[in-house]
C-alpha positions in Angstrom: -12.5 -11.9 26.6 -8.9 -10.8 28.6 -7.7 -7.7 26.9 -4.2 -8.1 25.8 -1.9 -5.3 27.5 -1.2 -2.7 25.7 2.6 -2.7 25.7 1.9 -6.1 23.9 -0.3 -5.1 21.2 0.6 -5.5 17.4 0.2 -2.9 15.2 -2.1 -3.6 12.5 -2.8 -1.5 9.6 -5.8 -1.5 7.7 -6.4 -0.3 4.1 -10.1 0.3 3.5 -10.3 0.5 -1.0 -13.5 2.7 -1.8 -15.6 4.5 -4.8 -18.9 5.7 -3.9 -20.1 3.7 -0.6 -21.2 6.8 1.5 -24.2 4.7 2.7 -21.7 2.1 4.1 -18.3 4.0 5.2 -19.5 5.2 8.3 -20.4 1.9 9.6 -16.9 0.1 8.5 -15.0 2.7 10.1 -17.1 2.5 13.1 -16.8 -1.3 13.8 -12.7 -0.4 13.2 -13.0 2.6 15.9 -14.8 1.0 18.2 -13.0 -1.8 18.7 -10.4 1.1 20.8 -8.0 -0.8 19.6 -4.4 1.1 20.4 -1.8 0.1 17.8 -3.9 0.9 14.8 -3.6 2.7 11.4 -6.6 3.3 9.2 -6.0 4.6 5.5 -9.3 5.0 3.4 -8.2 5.1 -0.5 -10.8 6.5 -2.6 -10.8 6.4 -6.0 -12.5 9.6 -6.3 -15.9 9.1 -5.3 -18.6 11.5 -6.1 -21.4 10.9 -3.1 -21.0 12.1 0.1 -18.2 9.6 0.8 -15.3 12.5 1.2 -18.0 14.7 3.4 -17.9 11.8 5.8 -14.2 11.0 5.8 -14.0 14.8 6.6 -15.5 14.2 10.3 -13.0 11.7 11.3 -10.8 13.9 11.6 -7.0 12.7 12.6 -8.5 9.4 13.7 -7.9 8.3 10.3 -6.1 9.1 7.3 -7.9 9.1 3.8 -6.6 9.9 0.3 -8.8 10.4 -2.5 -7.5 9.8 -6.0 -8.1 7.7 -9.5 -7.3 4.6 -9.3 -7.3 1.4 -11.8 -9.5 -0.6 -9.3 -9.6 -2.3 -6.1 -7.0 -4.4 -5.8 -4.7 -0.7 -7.3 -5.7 0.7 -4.6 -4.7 -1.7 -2.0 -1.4 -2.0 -3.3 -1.2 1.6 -3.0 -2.5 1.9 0.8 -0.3 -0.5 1.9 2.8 0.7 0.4 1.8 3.7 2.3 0.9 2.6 5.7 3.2 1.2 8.1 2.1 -1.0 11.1 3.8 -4.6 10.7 0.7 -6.8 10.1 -1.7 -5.7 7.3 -5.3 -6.7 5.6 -7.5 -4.7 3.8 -11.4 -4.2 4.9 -13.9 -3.0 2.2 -16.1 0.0 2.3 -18.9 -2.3 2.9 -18.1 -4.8 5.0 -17.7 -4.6 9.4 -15.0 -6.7 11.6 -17.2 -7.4 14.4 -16.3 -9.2 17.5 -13.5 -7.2 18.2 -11.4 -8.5 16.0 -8.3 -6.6 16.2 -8.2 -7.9 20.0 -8.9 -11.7 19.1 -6.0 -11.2 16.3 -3.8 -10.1 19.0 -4.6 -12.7 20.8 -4.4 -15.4 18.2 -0.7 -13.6 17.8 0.4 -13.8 21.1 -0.5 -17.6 21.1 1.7 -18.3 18.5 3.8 -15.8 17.8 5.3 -18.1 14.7 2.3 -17.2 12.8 2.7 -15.0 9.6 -1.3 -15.6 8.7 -4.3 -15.5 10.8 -7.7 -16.7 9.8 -11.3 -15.7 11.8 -14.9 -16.8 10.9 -17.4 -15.0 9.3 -20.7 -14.0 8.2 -22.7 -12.8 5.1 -25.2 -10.3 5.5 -27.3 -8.4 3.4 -27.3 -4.7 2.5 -28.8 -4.0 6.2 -26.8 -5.8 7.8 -29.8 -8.2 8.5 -29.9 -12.0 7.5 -26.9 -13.1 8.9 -25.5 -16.6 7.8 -22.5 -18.2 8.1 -19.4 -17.5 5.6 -17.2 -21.0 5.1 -14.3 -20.9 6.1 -11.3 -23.7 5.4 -9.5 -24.9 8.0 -6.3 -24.6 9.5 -3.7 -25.3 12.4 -1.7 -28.7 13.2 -1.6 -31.3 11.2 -3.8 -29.3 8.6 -2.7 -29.3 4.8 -3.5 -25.5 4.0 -2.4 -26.4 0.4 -5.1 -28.7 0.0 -7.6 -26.5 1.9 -7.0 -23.9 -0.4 -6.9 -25.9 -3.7 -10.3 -28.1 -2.6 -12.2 -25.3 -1.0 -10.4 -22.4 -1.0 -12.8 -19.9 0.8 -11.5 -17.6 3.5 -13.6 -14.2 4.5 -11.2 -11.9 3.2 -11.9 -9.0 6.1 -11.1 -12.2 8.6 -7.6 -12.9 7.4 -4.8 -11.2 8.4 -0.9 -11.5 7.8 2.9 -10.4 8.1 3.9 -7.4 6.0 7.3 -9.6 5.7 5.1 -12.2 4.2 2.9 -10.0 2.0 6.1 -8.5 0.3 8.0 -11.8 0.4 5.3 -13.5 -1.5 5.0 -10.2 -4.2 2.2 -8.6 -2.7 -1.1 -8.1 -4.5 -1.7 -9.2 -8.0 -3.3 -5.9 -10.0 -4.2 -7.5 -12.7 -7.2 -9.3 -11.0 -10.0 -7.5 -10.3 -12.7 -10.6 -8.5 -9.9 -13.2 -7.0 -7.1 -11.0 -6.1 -7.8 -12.5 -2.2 -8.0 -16.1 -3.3 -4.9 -15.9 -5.3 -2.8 -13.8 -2.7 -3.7 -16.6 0.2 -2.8 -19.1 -2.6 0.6 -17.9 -2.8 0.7 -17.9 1.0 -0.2 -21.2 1.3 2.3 -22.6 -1.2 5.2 -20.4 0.2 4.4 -22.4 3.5 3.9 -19.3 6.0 3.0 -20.6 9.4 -1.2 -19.7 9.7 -2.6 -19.5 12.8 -6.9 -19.4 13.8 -9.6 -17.8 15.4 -12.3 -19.4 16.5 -14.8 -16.8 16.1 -16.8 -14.7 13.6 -14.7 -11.7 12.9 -16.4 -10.0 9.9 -19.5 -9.5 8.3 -19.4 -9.3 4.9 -22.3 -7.5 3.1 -23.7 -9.6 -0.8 -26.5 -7.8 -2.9 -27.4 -7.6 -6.3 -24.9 -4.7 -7.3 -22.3 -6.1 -4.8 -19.2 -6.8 -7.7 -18.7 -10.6 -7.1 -22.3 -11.1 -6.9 -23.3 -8.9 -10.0 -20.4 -10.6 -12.4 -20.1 -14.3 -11.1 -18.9 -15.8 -14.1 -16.2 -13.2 -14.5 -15.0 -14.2 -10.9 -15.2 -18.1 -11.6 -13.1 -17.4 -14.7 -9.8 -15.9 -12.5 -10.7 -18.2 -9.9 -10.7 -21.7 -12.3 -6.9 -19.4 -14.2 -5.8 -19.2 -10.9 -6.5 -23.0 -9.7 -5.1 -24.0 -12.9 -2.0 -21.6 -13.1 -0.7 -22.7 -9.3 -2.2 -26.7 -8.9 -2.5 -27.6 -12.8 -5.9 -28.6 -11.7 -9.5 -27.4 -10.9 -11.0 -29.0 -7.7 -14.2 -30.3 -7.4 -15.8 -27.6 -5.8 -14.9 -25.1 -8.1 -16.4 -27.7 -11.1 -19.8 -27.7 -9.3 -20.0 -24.2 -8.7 -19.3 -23.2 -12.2 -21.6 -26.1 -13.7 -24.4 -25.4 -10.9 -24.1 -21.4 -11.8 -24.6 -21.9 -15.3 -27.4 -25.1 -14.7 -29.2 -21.9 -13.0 -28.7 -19.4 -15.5 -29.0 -21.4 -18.9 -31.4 -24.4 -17.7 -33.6 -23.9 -15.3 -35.4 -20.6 -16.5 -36.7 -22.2 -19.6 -37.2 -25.9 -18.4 -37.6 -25.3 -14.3 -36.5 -28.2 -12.2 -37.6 -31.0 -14.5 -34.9 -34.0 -14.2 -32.9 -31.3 -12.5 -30.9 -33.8 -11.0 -29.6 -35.4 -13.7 -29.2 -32.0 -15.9 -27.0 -31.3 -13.2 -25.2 -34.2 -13.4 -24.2 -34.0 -16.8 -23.3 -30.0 -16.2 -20.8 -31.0 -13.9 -19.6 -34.0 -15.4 -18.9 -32.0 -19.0 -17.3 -29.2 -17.7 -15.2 -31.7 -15.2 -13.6 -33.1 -18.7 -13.7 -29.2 -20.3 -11.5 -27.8 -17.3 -9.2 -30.8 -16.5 -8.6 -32.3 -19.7 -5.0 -31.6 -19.4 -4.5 -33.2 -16.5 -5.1 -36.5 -17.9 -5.2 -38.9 -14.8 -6.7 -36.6 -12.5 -9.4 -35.9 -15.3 -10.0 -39.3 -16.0 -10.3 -40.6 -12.1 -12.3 -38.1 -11.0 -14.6 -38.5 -13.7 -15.4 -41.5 -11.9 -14.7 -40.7 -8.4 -16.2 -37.2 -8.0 -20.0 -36.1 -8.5 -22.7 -33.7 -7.0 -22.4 -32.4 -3.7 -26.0 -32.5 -2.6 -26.4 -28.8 -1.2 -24.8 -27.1 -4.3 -21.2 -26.7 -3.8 -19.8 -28.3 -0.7 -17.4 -30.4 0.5 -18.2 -34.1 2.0 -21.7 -34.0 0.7 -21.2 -35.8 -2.4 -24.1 -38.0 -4.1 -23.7 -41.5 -2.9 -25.0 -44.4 -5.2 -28.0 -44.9 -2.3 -29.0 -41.2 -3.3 -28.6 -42.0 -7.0 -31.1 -45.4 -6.2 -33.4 -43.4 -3.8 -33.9 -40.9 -6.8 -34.1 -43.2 -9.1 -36.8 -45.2 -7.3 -38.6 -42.0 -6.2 -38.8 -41.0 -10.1 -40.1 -44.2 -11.3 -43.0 -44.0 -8.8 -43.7 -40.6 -10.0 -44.0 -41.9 -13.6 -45.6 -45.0 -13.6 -47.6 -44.8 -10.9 
């Protein structure tokens, strides 16, 4: 990939939020550094960690800048990092994920291509605590012709370290939402979405994004669903589809399955998903009542165009008949 010249390069300016990560920090400054990017600020907010974080920020030396502090969580300190950095496009990478890829480069790029843009999205890949088992993160799509408001409403995931955007736009839109402490991303692109800021895409993974047990969105799911389904219904009135199976198929795991293993799991499923479809869009009365009907399982877990088709329904019908009678 053509390096952009320098004279031409954005400034970007990237707040990294973290408490306690010292086995990760090095390695998410690193694959910033490395990247010999030339127009870039790096601000490390820690909320006052007690490992060996600090000892490590301490060898950086005026490559970065770190401040170390209480904070109220996450999404606190990022409010706070980028009221205090200055380059003119902003995200925020945390202390245990990587851009990878060069990133900041295919930004630039993306940038330069359409200099309109206000939001840039890249791939992305979850990894495990290692860094090993890479697989790919979804991402929605965008670009011409593409309804971002409906990508964001029906699918709605976007590798936070992949998505960059305008300061203009961040402060235009009211910046980060404090109170949130899982969705704060999912809401904030929400907003840009529906204030219709030009987005722009690169085709490439970007990010690696790190999901273990004591990872925050993995260790508290349900806690996450619950701002994710407020925020669906506080902006669209609505929860989508996909949001409805992953809450029903998360529960169908945690509730279910355990005590009765995967006995008529399809069905169970089904009516999961079909109660809490009523339960969460009940005040939307004709979108509840058509989609009753019209949506159903995705086959994979949550997914978008894999829905059960009534073949599948017949196919497993047929297949459980054999089973029992034969």
């Amino acid at each position: 990939m053509s390096e952009i010249s320098p004279t031409t390069v954005i400034g970007i300016s990237v707040v990294v939020p973290s408490f306690n990560q010292g086995r990760f920090i090095d390695e998410t400054i690193r694959s910033l550094l490395d990247q010999n990017y030339p127009n870039l600020e790096i601000l490390v907010m820690d909320g006052g960690s007690t490992d060996d974080t600090i000892e490590r920020l301490k060898t950086y030396g005026d490559k970065i800048r770190w401040i170390s502090e209480k904070d109220e969580g996450q999404s606190d300190a990022i409010v706070k990092g980028f009221a205090r950095t200055s380059k003119p496009w902003i995200t925020w990478l945390n202390s245990d994920d990587v851009q990878s890829n060069r990133a900041l480069w295919r930004v630039n790029e993306a940038i330069a291509a359409n200099p309109n843009a206000e939001v840039v999205i890249g791939g992305a890949h979850y990894m495990d605590a290692d860094g090993s088992n890479e697989r790919p993160y979804p991402t929605i799509d965008v670009g011409p012709g593409i309804d971002v408001k409906r990508e964001m409403f029906e699918k709605g995931y976007v590798a936070q370290p992949s998505i960059f955007y305008t300061r203009a736009l961040y402060e235009r839109v009211g910046g980060l939402n404090r109170s949130l402490n899982f969705c704060m991303d999912y809401e904030l692109w929400t907003r840009f979405a529906l204030s219709d800021a030009a987005f722009a895409r690169v085709d490439a993974d970007i990010s690696g994004n790190r999901w273990y047990e004591t990872t925050k969105t993995a260790a508290q799911t349900l806690d996450l669903y619950a701002e994710v389904l407020a925020t669906q219904k506080r902006f669209f009135g609505k929860v989508s589809p996909y949001y409805v199976q992953a809450v029903s198929d998360h529960l169908y795991t945690k509730f279910h399955s355990p005590f009765f293993g995967d006995q008529k799991h399809l069905l169970v499923r089904w009516i999961y998903f079909k109660a809490l479809w009523v339960v969460f869009n009940a005040p939307s009365p004709w979108y509840c009542g058509m989609g009753l009907f019209r949506y159903t399982l995705a086959k994979s877990g949550p997914a978008i165009g894999d829905a059960m088709t009534c073949g599948d329904w017949y196919r497993g019908f047929k297949s459980f008949l054999r089973q029992r009678f034969i």
